[in-house]
C-alpha positions in Angstrom: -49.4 -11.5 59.5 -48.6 -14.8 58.2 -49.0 -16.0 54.6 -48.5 -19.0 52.7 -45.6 -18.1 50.0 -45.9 -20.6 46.9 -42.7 -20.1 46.7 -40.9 -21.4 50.0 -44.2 -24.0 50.3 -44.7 -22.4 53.7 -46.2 -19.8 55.9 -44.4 -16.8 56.3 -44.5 -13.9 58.8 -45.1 -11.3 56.4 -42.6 -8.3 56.2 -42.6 -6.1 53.1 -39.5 -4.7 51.9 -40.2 -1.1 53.0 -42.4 -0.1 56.1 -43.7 2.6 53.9 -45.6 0.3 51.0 -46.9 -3.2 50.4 -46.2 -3.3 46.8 -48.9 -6.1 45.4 -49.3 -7.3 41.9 -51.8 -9.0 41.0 -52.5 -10.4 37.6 -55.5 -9.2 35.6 -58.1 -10.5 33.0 -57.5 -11.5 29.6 -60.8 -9.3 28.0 -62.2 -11.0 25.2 -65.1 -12.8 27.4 -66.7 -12.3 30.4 -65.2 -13.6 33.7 -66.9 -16.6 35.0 -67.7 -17.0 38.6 -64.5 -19.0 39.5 -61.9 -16.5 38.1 -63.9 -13.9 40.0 -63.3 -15.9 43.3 -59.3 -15.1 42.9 -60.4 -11.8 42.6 -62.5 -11.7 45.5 -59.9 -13.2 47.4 -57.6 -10.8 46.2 -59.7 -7.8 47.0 -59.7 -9.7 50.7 -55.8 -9.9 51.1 -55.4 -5.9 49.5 -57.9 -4.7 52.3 -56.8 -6.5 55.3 -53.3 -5.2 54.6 -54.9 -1.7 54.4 -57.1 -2.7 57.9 -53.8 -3.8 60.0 -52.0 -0.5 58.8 -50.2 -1.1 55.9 -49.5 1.8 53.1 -50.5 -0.6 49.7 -50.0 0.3 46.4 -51.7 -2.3 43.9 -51.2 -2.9 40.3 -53.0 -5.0 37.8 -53.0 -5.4 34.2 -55.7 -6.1 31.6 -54.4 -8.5 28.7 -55.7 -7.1 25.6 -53.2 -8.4 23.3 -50.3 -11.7 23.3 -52.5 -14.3 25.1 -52.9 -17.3 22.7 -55.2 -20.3 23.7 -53.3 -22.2 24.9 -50.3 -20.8 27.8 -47.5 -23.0 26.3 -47.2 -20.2 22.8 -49.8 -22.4 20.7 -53.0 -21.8 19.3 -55.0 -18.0 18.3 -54.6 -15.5 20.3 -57.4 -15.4 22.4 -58.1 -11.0 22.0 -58.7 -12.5 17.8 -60.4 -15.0 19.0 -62.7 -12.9 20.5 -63.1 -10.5 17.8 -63.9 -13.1 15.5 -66.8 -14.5 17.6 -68.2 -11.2 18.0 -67.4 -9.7 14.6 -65.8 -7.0 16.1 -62.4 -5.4 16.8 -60.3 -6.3 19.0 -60.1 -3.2 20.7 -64.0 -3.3 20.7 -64.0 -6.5 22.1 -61.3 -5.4 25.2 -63.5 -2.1 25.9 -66.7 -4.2 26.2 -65.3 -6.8 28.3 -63.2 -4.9 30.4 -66.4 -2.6 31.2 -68.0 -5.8 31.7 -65.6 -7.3 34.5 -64.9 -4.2 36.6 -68.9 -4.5 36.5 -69.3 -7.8 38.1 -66.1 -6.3 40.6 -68.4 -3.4 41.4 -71.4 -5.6 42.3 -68.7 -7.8 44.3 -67.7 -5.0 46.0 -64.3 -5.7 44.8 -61.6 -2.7 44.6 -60.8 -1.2 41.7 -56.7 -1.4 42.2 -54.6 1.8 42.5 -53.0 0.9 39.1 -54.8 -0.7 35.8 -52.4 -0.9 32.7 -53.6 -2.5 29.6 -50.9 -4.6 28.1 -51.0 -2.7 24.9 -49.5 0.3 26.5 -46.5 -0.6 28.0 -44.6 -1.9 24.3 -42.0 0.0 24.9 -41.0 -1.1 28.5 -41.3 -5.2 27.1 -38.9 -4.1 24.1 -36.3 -3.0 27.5 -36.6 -6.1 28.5 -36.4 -8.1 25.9 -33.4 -6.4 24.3 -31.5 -6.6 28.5 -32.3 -10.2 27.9 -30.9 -10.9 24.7 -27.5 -8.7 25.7 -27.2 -10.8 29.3 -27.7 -14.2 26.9 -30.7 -15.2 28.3 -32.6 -14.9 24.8 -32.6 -15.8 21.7 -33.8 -15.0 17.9 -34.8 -17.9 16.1 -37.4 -17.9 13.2 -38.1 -14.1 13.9 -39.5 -14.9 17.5 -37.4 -14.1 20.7 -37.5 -17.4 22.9 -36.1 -17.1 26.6 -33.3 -19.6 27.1 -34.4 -21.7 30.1 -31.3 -23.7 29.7 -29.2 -20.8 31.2 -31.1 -21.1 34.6 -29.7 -23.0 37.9 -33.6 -23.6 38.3 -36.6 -23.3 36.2 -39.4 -25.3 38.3 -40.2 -22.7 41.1 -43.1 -23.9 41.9 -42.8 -27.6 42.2 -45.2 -28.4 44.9 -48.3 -28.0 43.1 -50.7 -31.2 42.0 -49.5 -32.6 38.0 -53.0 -31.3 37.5 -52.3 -27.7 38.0 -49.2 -27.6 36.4 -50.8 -29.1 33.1 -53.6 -26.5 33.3 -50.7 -24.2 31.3 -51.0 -26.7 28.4 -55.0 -27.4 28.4 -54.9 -26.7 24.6 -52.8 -29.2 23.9 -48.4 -28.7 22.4 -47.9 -28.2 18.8 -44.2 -28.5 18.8 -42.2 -25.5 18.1 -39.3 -26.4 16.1 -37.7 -22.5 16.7 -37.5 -23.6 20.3 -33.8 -24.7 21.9 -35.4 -26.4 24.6 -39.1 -27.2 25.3 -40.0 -25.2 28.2 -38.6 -21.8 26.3 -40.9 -19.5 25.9 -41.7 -16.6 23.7 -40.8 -13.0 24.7 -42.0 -11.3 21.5 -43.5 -12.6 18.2 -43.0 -11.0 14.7 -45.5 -12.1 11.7 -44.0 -15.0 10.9 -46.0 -16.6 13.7 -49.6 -15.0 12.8 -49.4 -12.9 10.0 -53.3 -12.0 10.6 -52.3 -10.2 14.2 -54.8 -7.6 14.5 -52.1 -5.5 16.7 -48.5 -5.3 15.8 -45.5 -2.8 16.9 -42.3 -2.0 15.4 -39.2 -3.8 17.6 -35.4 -4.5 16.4 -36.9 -7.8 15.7 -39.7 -7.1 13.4 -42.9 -5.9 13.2 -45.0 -8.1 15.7 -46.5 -8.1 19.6 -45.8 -9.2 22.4 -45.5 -12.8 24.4 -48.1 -12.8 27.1 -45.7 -13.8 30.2 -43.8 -10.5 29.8 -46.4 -8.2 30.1 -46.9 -8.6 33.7 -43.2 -8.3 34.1 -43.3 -5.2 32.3 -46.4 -3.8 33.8 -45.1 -4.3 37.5 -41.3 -2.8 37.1 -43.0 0.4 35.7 -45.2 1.1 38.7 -43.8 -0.6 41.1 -40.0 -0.6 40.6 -37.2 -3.9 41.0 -38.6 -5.2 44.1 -42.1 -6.3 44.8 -43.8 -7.9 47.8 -46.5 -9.7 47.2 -47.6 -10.9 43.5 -51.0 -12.7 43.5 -53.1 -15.2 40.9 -54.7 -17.9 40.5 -53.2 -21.2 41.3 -53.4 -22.3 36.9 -51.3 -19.3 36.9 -48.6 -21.2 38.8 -47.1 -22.7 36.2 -45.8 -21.5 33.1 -47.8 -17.6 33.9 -45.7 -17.3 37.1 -42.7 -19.5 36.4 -42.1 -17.4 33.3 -42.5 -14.3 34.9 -39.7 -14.9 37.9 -37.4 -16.7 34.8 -37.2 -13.4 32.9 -37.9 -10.6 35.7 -34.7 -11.9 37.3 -32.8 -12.8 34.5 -32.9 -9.1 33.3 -32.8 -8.0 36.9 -29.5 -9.5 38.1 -31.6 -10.3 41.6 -34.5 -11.7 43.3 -38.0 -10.3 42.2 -40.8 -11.0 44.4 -41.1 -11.9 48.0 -44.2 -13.6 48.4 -46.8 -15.5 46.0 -49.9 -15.9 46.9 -52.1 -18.3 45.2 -55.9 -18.9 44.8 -57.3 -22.3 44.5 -60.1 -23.4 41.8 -63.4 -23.4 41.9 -65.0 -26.5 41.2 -68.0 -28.1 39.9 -69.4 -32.1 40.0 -67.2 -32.1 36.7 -63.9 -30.0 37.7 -62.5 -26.9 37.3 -64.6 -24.4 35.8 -63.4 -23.1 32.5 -64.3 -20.4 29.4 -63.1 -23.4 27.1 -65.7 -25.9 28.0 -69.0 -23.7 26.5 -70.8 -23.0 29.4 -69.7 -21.3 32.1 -71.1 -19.1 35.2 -71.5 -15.8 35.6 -72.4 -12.9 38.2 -74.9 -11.7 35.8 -76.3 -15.0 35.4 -76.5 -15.5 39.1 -78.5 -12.2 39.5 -80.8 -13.3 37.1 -81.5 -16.3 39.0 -82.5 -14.4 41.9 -79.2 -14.4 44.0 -77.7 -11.2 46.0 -73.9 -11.2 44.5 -73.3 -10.8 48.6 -74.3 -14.1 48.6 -71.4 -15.5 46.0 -69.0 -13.1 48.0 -70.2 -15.0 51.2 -69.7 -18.5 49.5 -66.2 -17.8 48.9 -65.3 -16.5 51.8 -66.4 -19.4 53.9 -64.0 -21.4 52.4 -59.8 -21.0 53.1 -58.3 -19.5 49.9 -55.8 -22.5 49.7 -58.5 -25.2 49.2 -60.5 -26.0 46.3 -64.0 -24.8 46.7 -67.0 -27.0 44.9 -70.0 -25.2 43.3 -73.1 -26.3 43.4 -76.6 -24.6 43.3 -77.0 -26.2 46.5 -74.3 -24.8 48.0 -75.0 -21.5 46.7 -78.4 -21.9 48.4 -77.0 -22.3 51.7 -74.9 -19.1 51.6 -78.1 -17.3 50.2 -79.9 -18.5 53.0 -76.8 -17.7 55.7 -76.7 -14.8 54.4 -80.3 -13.5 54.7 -80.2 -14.7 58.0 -77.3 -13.0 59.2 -78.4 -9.7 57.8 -82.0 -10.5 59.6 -80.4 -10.5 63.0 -78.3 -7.5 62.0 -81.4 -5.9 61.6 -82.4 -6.3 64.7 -79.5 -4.3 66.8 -80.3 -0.8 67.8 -77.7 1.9 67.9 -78.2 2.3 71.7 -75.9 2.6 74.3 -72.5 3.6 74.5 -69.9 1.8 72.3 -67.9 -0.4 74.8 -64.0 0.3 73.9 -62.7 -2.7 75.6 -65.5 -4.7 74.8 -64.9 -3.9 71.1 -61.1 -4.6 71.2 -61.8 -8.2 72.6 -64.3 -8.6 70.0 -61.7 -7.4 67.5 -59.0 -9.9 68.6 -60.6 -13.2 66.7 -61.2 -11.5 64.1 -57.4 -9.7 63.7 -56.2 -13.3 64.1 -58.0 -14.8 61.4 -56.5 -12.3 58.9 -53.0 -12.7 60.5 -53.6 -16.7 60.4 -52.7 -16.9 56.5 -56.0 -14.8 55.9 -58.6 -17.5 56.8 -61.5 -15.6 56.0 -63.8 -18.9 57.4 -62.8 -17.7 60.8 -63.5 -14.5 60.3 -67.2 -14.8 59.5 -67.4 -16.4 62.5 -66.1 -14.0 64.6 -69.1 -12.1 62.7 -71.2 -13.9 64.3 -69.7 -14.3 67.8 -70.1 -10.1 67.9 -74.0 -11.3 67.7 -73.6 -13.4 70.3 -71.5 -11.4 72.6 -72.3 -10.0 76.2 -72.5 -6.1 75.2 -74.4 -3.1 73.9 -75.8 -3.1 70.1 -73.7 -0.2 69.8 -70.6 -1.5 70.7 -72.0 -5.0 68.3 -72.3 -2.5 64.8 -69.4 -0.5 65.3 -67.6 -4.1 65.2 -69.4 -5.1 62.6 -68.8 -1.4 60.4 -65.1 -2.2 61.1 -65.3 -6.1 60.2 -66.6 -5.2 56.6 -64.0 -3.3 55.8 -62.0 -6.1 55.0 -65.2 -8.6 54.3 -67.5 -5.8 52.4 -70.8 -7.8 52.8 -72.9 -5.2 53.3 -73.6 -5.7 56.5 -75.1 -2.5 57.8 -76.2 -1.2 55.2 -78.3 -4.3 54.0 -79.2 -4.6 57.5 -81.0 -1.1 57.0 -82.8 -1.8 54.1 -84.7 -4.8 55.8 -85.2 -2.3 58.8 -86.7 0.1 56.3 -88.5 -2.7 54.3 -90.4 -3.7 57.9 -90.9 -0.2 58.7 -92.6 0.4 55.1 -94.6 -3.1 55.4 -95.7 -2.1 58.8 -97.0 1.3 57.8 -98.5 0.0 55.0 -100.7 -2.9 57.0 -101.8 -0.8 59.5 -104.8 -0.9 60.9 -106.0 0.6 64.5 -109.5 -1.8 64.6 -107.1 -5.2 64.3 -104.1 -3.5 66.4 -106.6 -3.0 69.2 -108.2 -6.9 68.8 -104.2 -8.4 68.8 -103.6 -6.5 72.0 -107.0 -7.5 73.2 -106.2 -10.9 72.3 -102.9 -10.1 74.2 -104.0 -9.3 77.3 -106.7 -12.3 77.2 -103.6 -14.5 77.1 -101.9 -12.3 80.3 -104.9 -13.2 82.4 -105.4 -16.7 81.2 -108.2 -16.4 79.6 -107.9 -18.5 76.8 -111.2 -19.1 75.2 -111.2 -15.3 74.7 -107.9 -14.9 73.3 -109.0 -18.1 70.5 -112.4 -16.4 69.8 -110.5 -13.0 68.8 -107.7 -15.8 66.9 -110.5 -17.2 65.3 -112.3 -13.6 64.2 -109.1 -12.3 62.7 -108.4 -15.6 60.7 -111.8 -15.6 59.5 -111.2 -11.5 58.7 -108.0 -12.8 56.7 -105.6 -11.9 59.3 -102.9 -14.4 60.8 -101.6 -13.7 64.2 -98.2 -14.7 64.3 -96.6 -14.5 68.1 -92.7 -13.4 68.5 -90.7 -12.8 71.3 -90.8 -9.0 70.9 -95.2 -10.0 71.2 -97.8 -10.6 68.6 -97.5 -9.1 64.8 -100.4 -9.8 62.0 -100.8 -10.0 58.5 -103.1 -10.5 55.7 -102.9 -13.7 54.2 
């Protein structure tokens, strides 16, 4: 398999530091609002890297954390924490408010059909392993105490711009708030590894540390969070693209700071989601939302479709229109779905051939466009239905549309409609009308046309022969 890594701006053939495990990491919402429709497209897209791992055979273990506490408006240490935040809008506490909206995103992931991950920490319960840190940073003299804050010294690294190949635009996303300049800082890209009160003496959540009473600077959770579960050495750590630069950045300056070695393999990193007016974001008002979507009429398949006709690496643009389209794609593919019967034997050669283009779309640096395609060239292909849905079944396990079992539902929706509207006195004048049209006898077949129409009945012919309803 072959993988962009952010991080050597290249594709990769993928090999994880132990044939036993993939160890992924991949970071997790910041709960004090719901997730709009373009942070849930990392996740998606997430969920798609985790299980096509999993479908070519590997062992993964995957760890994400939920920010609950340390996360201030703006990613550069300025501005209220957004948990307070939160709990201000809302009037309630912040652990109220991280309960409600962390219910409310694993929600949307369920109508997604988005895995739950193998490991989900809150940042508020791993204080003691961010203290570890912090206190291996300060003894190695990559940290400092100024003002009652510890800062991480970037000056003491041989590089602090990992990332360097992304757009200005992405790399400024980590400062969207705006700088207020912190004059407890050495240099200006230091960052905060813990906070004490005399940054925000209203902090809802504090902890006892050899520094003071205070909480935690967001960038080192993740750090935290991943050692814990998954040890020194990690494969694959996934995000958003905004989370580049300074999430990311930070996260490799201090994990291999205090580790004495390199951290991560391979980063993996979702593009935005767009609308006419850019990137879509909590901060402008107005934002998108599965729920929303639902309410609007649309299958959250058909969001989940959206995305995934488009390569992870490019920036995708919303629009209702858009979203229309994959509706309709997607009520059309499940249509002819529909339409298979289990019959036949299951072809195993057939199956692998059909199984190839679809393997080599994951292994292609997972371009999930082609992979709906070879969806659709199993529709097209010279063999058995039976041998067509057991390639499908094994497709969805990586692209979890819902493709059989939608599929059955419009196969028990017809069968319901059909029971319902029957009617032996207009079943025997369609196939009357039929068999008028077998022998050529058309004005016969029009005069029973024309006695159903005026009866209320419209004859509608198909390939598989003439249906009816009541119009």
């Amino acid at each position: 398999m072959y993988l962009y890594n952010s991080l050597s701006h290249k594709k990769e053939l993928f090999t994880p530091n132990s044939p036993e495990e993939v160890k992924m990491y991949t970071c997790g919402p910041t709960v004090y609002h719901y997730a709009h429709i373009g942070n849930l497209r990392t996740y998606i897209m997430e969920d798609v890297l985790e299980k096509s791992l999993r479908y070519l055979g590997y062992n993964v273990k995957r760890v994400m954390n939920i920010t609950d506490v340390g996360h201030l408006a703006s990613d550069a240490d300025t501005g209220e924490d957004k948990m307070l935040k939160g709990a201000k809008r809302e009037n309630k506490s912040v652990m109220e408010i991280a309960k409600f909206y962390t219910d409310a995103f694993f929600s949307d992931c369920d109508k997604l059909n988005i895995k739950r991950p193998d490991v989900v920490q809150p940042a508020t319960g791993c204080i003691d392993e961010y203290i570890k840190i912090v206190s291996g940073l300060l003894d190695k003299g990559f940290a400092y105490v100024a003002g009652g804050n510890v800062y991480f010294d970037t000056s003491k690294l041989d590089k602090y711009y990992v990332f360097n190949d992304h757009d200005q635009e992405d790399l400024a996303v980590g400062v969207r708030e705006g700088v207020e300049e912190d004059p407890n800082k050495r240099n200006k890209n230091d960052f905060v590894l813990w906070f004490t009160k005399s940054k925000f003496e209203d902090q809802a959540l504090k902890w006892d540390s050899p520094w003071g009473v205070g909480y935690p600077g967001w960038h080192i959770e993740c750090s935290g969070i991943s050692m814990k579960y998954l040890g020194e050495h990690l494969d694959i750590h996934a995000g958003g693209i905004d989370n580049a630069f300074p999430h990311h950045t930070n996260e490799i300056a201090q994990s291999e700071s205090y580790l004495g070695h390199k951290w991560c393999n391979y980063w993996f990193h979702v593009h935005h989601l767009n609308t006419d007016t850019g990137k879509m974001s909590k901060s402008k008002g107005e934002f998108l939302t599965v729920s929303l979507l639902e309410s609007k009429g649309y299958d959250p398949m058909a969001y989940r479709l959206f995305c995934l006709q488009s390569h992870y690496r490019r920036n995708l643009v919303f629009s209702w229109e858009n979203l229309d389209n994959a509706a309709l794609a997607y009520q059309k593919l499940i249509a002819k779905i529909a339409t298979l019967k289990p019959e036949g034997e299951v072809d195993a050669s057939a199956l692998e051939k059909l199984k190839e283009r679809f393997v080599g779309a994951l292994n292609g640096d997972l371009n999930t466009s082609l992979a709906v395609t070879a969806v659709y060239d199993v529709l097209k292909a010279k063999c058995s239905d039976a041998t067509k849905l057991a390639a499908l079944k094994d497709f969805d396990r990586v692209l979890s549309l819902n493709l059989l079992s939608a599929a059955e539902k419009v196969r028990a929706q017809e069968a319901e409609e059909a029971a319902a509207s029957a009617d032996p006195e207009i079943d025997a004048l369609v196939a009357a009308r039929t068999a008028a049209k077998k022998e050529k006898n058309f004005a016969e077949a029009d005069r029973i046309r024309d006695e159903l129409k005026a009866r209320g009945i419209e004859i509608i012919d198909t390939p598989q022969g003439a249906k009816w309803r009541r119009v």
